[in-house]
VOVOZA-417813 format. One record per residue: residue number from 0; residue in three letters; chain; x negated, y, z of N, C-alpha, C, O in turn. Coordinates in steps of 0.2 Angstrom, whole numbers, padded with zeros to 4 digits. Each point is the difference from the previous one (the first is absolute). Layout:
N
    k    r  c    n.u    n.v    n.w   ca.u   ca.v   ca.w    c.u    c.v    c.w    o.u    o.v    o.w
  NUM  ala  A      X      Y      Z      X      Y      Z      X      Y      Z      X      Y      Z
...
***
This chain:
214
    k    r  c    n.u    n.v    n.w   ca.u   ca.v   ca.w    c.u    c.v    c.w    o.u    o.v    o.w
    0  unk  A   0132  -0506   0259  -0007   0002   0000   0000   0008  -0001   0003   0002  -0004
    1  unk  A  -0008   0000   0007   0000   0008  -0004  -0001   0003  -0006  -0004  -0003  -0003
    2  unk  A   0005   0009   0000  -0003  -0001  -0005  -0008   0002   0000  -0004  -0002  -0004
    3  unk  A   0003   0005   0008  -0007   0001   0000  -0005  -0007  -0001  -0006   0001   0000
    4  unk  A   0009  -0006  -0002  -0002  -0006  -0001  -0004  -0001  -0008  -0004  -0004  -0003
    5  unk  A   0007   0009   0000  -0001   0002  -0008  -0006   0005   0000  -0001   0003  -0006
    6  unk  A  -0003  -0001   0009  -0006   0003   0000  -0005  -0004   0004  -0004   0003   0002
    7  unk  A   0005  -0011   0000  -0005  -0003   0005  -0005  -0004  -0007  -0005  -0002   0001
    8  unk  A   0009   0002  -0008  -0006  -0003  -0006  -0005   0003  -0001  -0006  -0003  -0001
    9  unk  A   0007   0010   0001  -0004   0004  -0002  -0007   0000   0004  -0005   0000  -0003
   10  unk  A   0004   0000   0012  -0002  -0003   0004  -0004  -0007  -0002  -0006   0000   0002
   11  unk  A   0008  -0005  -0005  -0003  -0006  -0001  -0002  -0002  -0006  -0002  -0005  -0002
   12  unk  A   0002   0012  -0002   0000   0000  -0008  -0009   0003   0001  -0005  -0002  -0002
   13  unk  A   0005   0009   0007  -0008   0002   0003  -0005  -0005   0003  -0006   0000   0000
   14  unk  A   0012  -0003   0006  -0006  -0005   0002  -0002  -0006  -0007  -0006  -0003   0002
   15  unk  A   0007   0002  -0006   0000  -0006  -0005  -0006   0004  -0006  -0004  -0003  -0004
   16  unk  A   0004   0013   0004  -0002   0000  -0002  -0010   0001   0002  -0006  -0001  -0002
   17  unk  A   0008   0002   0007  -0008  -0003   0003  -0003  -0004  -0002  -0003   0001  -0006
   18  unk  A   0005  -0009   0011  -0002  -0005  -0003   0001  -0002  -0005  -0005  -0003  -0003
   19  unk  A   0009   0003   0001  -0001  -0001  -0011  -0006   0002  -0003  -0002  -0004  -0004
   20  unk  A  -0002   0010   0007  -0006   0001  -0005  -0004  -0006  -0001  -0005   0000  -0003
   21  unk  A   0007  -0006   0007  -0006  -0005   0000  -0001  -0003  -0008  -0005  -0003  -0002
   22  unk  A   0011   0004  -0003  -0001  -0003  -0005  -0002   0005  -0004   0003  -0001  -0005
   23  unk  A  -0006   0006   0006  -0004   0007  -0005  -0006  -0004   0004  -0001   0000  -0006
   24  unk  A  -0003  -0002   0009  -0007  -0002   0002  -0005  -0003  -0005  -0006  -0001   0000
   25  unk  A   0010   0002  -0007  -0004  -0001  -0008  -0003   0005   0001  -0006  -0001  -0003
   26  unk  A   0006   0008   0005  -0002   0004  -0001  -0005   0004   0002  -0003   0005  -0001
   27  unk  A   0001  -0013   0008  -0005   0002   0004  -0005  -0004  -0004  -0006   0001   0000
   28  unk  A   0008  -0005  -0003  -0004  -0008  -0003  -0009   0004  -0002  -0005   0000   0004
   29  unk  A   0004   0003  -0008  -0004   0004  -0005  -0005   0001   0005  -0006  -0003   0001
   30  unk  A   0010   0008   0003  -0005   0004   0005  -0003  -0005   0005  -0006   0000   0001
   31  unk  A   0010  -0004   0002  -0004  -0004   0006  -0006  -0004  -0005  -0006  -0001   0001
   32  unk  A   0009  -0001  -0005  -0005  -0004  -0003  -0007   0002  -0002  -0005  -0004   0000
   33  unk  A   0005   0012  -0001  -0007   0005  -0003  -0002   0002   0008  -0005   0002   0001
   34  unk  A   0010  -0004   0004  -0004   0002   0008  -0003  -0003   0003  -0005   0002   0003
   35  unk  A   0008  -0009  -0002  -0004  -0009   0000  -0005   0000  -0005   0000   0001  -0006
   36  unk  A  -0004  -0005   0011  -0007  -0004  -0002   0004  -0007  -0008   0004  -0003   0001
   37  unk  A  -0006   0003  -0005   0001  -0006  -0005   0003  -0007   0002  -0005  -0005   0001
   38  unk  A   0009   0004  -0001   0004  -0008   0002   0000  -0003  -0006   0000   0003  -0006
   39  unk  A   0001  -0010   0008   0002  -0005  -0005   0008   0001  -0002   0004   0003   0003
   40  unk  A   0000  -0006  -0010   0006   0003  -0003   0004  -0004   0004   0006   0000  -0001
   41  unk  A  -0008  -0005   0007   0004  -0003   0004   0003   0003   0004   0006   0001   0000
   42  unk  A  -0012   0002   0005   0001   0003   0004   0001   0009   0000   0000   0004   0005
   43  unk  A   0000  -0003  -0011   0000   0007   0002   0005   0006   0002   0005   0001  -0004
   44  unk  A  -0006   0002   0008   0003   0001   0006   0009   0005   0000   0005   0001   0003
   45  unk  A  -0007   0003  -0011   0009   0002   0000   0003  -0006  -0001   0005   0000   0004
   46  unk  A  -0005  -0003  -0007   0006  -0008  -0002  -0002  -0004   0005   0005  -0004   0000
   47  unk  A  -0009   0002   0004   0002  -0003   0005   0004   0002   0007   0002  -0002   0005
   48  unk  A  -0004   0008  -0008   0004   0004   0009   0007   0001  -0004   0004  -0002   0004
   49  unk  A  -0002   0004  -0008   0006   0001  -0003   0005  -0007  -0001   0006   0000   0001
   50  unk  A  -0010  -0003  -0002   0002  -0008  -0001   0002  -0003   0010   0005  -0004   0002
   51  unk  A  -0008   0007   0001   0002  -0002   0008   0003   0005   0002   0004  -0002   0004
   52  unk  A  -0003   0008  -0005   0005   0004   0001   0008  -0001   0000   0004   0001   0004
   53  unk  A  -0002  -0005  -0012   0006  -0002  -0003  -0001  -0005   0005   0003   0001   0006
   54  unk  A  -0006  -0007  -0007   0001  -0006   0003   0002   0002   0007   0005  -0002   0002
   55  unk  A  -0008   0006   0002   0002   0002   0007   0007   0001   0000   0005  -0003   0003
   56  unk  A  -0005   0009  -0008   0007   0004   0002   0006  -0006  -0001   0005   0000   0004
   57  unk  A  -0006  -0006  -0010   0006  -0003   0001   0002  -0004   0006   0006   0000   0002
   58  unk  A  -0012  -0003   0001  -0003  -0004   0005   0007   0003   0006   0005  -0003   0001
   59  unk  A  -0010   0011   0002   0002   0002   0005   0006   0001   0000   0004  -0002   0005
   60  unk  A  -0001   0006  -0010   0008   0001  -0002   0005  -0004   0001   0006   0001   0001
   61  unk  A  -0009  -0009  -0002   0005  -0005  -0001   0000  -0005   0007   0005  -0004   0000
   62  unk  A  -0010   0004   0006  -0001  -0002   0004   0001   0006   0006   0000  -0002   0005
   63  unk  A   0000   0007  -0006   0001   0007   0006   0008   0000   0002   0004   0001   0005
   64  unk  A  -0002  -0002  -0010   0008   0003  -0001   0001  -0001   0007  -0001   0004   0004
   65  unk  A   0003  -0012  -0002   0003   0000   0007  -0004   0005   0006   0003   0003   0005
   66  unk  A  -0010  -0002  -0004  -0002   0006   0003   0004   0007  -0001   0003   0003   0004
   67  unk  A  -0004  -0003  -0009   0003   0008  -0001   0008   0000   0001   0002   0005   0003
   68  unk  A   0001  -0010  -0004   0007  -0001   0004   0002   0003   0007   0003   0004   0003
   69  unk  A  -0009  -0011  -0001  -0001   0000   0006  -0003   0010   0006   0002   0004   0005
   70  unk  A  -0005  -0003  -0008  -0005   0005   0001   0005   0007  -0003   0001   0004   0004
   71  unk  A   0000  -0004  -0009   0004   0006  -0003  -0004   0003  -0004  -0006  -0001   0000
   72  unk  A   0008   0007  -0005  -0003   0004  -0004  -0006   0005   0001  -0004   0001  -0004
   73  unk  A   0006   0002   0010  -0004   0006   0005  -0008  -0005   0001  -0005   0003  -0001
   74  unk  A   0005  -0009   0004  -0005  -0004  -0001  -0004  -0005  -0005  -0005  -0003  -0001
   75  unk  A   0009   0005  -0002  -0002  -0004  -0007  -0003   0004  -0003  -0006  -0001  -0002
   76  unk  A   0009   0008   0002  -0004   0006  -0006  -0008   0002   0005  -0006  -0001  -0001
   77  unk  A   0009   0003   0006  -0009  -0001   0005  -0005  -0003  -0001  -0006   0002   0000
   78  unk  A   0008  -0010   0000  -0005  -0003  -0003  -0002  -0001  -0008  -0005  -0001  -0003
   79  unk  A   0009   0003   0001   0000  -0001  -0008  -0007   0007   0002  -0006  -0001   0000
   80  unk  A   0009   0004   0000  -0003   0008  -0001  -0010  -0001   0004  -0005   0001  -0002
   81  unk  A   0008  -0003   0007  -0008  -0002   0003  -0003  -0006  -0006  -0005   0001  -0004
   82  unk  A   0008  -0007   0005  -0003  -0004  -0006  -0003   0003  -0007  -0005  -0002  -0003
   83  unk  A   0009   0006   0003  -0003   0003  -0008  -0006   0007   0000  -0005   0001  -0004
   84  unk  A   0007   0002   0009  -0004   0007   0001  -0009  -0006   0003  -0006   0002  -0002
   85  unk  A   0007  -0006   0006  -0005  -0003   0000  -0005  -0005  -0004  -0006  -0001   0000
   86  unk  A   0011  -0001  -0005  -0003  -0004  -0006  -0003   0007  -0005  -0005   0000  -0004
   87  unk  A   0008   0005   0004  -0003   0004  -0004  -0006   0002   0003  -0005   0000  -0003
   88  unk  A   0004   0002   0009  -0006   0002   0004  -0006  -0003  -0001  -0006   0004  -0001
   89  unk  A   0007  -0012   0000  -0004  -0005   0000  -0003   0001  -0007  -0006   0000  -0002
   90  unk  A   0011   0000  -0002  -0001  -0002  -0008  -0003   0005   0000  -0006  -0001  -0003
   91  unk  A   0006   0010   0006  -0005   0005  -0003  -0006   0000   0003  -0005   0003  -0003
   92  unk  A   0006  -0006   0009  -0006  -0001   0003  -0008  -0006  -0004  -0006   0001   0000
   93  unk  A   0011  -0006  -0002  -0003  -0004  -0006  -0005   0002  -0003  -0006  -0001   0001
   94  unk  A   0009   0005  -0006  -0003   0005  -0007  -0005   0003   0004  -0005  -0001  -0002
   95  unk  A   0007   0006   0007  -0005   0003   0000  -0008  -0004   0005  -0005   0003   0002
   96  unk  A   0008  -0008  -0002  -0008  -0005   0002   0000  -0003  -0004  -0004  -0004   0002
   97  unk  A   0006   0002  -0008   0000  -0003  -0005  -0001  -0009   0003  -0004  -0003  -0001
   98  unk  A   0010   0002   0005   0000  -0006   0001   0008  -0005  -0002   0006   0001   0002
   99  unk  A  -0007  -0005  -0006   0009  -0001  -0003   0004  -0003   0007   0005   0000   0002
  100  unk  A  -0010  -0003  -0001   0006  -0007   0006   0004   0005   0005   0005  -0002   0003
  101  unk  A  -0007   0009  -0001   0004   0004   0003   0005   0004  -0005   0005   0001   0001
  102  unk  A  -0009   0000  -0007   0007   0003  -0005   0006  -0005  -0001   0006   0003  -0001
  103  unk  A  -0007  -0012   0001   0004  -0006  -0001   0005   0002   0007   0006   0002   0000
  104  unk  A  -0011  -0002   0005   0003  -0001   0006   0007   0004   0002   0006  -0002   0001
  105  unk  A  -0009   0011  -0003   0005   0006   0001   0005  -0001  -0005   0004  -0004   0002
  106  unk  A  -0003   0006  -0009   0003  -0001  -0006   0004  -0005   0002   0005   0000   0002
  107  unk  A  -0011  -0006  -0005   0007  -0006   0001   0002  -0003   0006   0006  -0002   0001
  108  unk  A  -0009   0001   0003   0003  -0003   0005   0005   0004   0005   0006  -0003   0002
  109  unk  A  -0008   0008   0000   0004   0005   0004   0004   0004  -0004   0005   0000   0002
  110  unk  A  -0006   0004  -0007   0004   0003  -0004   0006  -0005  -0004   0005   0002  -0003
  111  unk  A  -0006  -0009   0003   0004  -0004  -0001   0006  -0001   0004   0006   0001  -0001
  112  unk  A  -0010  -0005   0005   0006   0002   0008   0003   0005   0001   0006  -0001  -0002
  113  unk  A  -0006   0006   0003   0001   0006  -0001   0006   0002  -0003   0005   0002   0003
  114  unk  A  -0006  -0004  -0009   0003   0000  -0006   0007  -0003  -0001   0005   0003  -0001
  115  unk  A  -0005  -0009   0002   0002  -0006   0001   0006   0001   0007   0006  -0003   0001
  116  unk  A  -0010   0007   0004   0005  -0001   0005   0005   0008   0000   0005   0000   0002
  117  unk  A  -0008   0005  -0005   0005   0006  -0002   0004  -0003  -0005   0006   0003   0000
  118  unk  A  -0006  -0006  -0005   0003   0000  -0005   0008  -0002   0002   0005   0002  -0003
  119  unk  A  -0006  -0008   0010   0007  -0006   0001   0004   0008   0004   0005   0003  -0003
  120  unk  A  -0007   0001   0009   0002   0002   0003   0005   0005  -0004   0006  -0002   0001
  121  unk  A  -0007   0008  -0006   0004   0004  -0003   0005  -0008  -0003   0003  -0002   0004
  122  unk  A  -0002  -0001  -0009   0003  -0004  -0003   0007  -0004   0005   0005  -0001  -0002
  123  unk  A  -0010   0000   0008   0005  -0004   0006   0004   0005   0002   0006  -0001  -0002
  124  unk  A  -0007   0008   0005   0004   0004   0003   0005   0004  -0003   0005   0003   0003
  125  unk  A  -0006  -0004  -0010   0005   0004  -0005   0005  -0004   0000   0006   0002  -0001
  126  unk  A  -0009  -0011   0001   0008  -0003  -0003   0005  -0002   0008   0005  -0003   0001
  127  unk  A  -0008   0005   0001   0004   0002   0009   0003   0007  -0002   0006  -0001   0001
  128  unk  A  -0007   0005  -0003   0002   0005  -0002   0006   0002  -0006   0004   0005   0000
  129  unk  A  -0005  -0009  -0004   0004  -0003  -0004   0003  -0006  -0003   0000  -0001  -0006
  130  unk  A   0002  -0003   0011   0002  -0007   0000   0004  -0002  -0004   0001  -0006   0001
  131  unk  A   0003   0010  -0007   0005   0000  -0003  -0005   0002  -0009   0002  -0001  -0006
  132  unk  A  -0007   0003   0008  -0003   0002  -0007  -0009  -0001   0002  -0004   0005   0001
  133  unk  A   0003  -0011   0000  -0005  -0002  -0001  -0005  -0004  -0005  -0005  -0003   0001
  134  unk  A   0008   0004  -0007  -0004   0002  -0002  -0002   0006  -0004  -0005  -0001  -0004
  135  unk  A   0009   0007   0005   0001   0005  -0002  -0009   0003   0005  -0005   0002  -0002
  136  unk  A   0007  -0004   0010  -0005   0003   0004  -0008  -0003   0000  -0005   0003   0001
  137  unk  A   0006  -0012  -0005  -0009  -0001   0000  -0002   0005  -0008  -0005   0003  -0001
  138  unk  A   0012  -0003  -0004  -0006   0005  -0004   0000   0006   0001  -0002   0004  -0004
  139  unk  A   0004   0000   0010  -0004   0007   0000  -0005  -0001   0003  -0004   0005  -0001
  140  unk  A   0003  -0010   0006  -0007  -0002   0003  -0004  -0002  -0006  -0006  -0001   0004
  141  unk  A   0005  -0001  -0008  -0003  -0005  -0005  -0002   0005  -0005  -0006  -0001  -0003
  142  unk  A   0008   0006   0001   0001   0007  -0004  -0007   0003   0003  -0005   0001  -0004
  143  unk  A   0007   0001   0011  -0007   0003   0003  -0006  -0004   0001  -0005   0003   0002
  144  unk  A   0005  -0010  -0003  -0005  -0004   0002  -0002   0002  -0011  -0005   0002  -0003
  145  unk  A   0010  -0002   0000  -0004  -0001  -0007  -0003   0010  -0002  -0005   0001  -0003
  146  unk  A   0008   0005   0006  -0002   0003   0000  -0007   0003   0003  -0003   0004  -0003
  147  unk  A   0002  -0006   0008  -0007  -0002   0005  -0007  -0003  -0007  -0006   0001   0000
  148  unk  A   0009  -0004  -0002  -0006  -0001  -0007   0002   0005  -0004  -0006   0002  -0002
  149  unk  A   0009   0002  -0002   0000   0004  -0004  -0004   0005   0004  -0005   0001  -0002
  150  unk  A   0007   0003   0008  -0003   0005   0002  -0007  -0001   0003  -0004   0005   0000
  151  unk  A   0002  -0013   0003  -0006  -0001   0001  -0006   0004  -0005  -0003   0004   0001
  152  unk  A   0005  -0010  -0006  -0005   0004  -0003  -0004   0005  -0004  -0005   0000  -0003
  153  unk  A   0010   0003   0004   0001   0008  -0002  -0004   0003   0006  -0003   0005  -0001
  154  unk  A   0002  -0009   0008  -0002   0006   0006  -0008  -0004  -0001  -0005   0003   0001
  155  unk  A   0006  -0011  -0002  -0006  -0001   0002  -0005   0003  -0006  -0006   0003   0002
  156  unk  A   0008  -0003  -0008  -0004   0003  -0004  -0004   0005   0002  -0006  -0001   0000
  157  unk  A   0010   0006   0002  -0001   0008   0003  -0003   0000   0005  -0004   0005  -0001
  158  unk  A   0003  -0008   0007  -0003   0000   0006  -0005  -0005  -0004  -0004   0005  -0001
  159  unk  A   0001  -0010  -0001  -0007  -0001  -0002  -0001   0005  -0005  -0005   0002   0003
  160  unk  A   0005   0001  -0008  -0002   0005  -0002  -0003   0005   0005  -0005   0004  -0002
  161  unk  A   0008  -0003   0008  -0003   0007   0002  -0004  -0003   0006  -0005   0002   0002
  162  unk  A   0007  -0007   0002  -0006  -0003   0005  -0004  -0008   0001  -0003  -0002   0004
  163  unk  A   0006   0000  -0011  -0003  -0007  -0001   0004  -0006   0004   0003   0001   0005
  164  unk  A  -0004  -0007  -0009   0006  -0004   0003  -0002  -0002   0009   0005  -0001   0005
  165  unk  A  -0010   0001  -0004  -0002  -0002   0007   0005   0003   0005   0004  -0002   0003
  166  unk  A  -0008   0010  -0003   0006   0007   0001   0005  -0001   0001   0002  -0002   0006
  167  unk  A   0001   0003  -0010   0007  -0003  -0003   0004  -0004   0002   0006   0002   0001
  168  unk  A  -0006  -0008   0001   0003  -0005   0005  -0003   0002   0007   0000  -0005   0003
  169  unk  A  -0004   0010   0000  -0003   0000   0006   0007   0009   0003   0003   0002   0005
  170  unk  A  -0002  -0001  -0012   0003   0006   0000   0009  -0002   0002   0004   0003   0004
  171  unk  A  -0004  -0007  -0007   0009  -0006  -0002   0000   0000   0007   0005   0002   0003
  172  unk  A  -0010  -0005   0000   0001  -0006   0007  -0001   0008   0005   0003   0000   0006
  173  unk  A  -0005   0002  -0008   0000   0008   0008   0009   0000  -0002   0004  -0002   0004
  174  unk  A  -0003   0006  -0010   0007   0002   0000   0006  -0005   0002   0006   0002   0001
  175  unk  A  -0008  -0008  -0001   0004  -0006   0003   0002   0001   0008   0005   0000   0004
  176  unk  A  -0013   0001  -0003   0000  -0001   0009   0003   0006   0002   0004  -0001   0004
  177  unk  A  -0003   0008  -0005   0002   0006   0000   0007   0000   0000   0003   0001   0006
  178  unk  A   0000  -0002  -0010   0007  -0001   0000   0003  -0003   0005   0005   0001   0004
  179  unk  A  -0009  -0007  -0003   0003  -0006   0007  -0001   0004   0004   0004   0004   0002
  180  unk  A  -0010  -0002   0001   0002   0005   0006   0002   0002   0001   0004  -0003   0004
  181  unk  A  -0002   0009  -0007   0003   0007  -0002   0006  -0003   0002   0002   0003   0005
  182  unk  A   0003  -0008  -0008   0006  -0002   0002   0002  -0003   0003   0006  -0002   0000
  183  unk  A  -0011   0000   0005   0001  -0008   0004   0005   0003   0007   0003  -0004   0003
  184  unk  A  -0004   0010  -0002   0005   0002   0004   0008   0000   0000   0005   0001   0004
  185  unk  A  -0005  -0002  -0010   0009   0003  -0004   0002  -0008   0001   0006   0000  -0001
  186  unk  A  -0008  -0005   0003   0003  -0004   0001   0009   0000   0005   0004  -0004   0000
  187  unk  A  -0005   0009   0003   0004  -0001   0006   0006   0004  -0004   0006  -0003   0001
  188  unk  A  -0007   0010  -0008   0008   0001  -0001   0002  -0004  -0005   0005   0001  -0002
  189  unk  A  -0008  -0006   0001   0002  -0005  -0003   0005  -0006   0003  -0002  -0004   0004
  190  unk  A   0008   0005  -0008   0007  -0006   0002  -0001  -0005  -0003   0003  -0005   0002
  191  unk  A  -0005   0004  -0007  -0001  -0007  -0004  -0008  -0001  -0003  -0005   0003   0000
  192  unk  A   0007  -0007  -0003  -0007  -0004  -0005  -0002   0005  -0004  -0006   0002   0001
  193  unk  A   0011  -0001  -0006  -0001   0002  -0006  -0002   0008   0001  -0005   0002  -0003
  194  unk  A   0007   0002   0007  -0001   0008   0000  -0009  -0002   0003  -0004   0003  -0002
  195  unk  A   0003  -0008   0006  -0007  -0001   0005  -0005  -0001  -0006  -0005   0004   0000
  196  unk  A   0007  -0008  -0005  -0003  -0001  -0006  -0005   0004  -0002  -0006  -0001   0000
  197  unk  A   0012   0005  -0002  -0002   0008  -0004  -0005   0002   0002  -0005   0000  -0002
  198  unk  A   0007   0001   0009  -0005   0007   0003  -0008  -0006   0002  -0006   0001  -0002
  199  unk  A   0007  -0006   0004  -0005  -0004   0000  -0006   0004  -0006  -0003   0005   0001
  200  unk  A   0004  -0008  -0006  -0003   0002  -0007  -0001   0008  -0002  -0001   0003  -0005
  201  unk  A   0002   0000   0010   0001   0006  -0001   0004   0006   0000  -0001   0006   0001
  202  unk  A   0007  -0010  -0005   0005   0004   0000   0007   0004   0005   0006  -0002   0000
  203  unk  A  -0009   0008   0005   0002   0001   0005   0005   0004  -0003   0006   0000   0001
  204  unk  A  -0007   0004  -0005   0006   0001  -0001   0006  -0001  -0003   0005   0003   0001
  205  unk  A  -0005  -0007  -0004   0004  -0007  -0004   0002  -0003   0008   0006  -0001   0000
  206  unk  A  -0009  -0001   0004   0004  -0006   0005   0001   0006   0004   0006  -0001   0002
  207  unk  A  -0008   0006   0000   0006   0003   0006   0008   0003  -0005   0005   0001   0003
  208  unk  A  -0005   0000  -0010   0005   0001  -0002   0006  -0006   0000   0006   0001   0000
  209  unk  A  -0010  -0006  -0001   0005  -0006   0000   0001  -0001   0007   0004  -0004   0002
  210  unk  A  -0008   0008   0003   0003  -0003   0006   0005   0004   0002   0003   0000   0005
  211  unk  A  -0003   0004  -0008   0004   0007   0003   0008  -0002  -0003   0005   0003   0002
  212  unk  A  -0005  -0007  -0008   0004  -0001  -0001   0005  -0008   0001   0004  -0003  -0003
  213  unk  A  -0007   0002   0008   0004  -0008   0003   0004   0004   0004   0004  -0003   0004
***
């Protein structure tokens, strides 16, 4: 294999740290709850969207796989990326009508999926990548999925302080949709899965370097 095979972690260490902010979502709790109308302790609405978010993510991760097999990385990250930039749309959309079953709906239901189907694709494509040290390759995937909560909540703090949580995931879910555009073209210098990944999620410059190196 090449060596350039030794800079494709790094790659699935950024996509993981996207999606990883889902478990910094404590730090939405506070706020959504002061922007919603008063719920019962049953229902109210950060713990129960966050409660179907996890339950999604394991759901979809564990029943996707043979799609994403099937389909590949470059389709998997697409939909991951629409699934979640959507879920977030919905969830800000929520707050600012003050209606939770669209906040439940976005957050957990589609940010879940979302979640759940980005998380198989970098994990899957690495231990193809390194089939002699896998499990060397799920934890540099697993790294970025834990570091995606560290830095989550550092950004979400910051971004509800300056335009409110509503904003703020309506803000997330634009710069989602942006990225996929912006690189939905680059599919083509892409030779494999993994450089498609990258740029998928935004990192074009990261995957035209791993391609230039095959």
């Amino acid at each position: 294999m090449s060596k350039s095979r030794w800079t494709i972690p790094l790659g699935a260490v950024l996509v993981h740290l996207g999606i990883g902010s889902v478990y910094a979502w404590s730090t939405l709790n506070r706020p959504i709850v002061a922007a919603l109308p008063p719920q019962p302790w049953w229902g109210s609405p950060p713990y129960t969207t966050f409660t179907a978010a996890l339950v999604l993510l394991g759901l979809s991760a564990a029943t996707m796989g043979p799609w994403v097999e099937r389909r590949g990385a470059r389709v998997a990250a697409k939909t991951s990326a629409r699934f979640f930039a959507s879920g977030l749309t919905l969830g800000g959309l929520g707050l600012l009508w003050q209606q939770p079953l669209l906040l439940f709906l976005g957050l957990g239901i589609l940010c879940g999926i979302g979640c759940g189907i980005g998380y198989i694709a970098p994990v899957s494509t690495l231990v193809k990548w390194f089939p002699e040290r896998r499990g060397m390759a799920t934890g540099f995937a697993i790294m970025g999925f834990g570091g995606g909560a560290f830095l989550g909540g550092y950004a979400n703090a910051f971004l509800i302080e300056q335009m409110g949580v509503a904003r703020a995931l309506l803000g997330a879910a634009l710069e989602a949709g942006a990225v996929m555009g912006q690189h939905a073209g680059d599919n083509r210098a892409a030779r494999s899965e993994v450089p498609a990944l990258a740029i998928e999620f935004g990192f074009s410059e990261l995957g035209h370097k791993i391609t230039k190196g095959l």
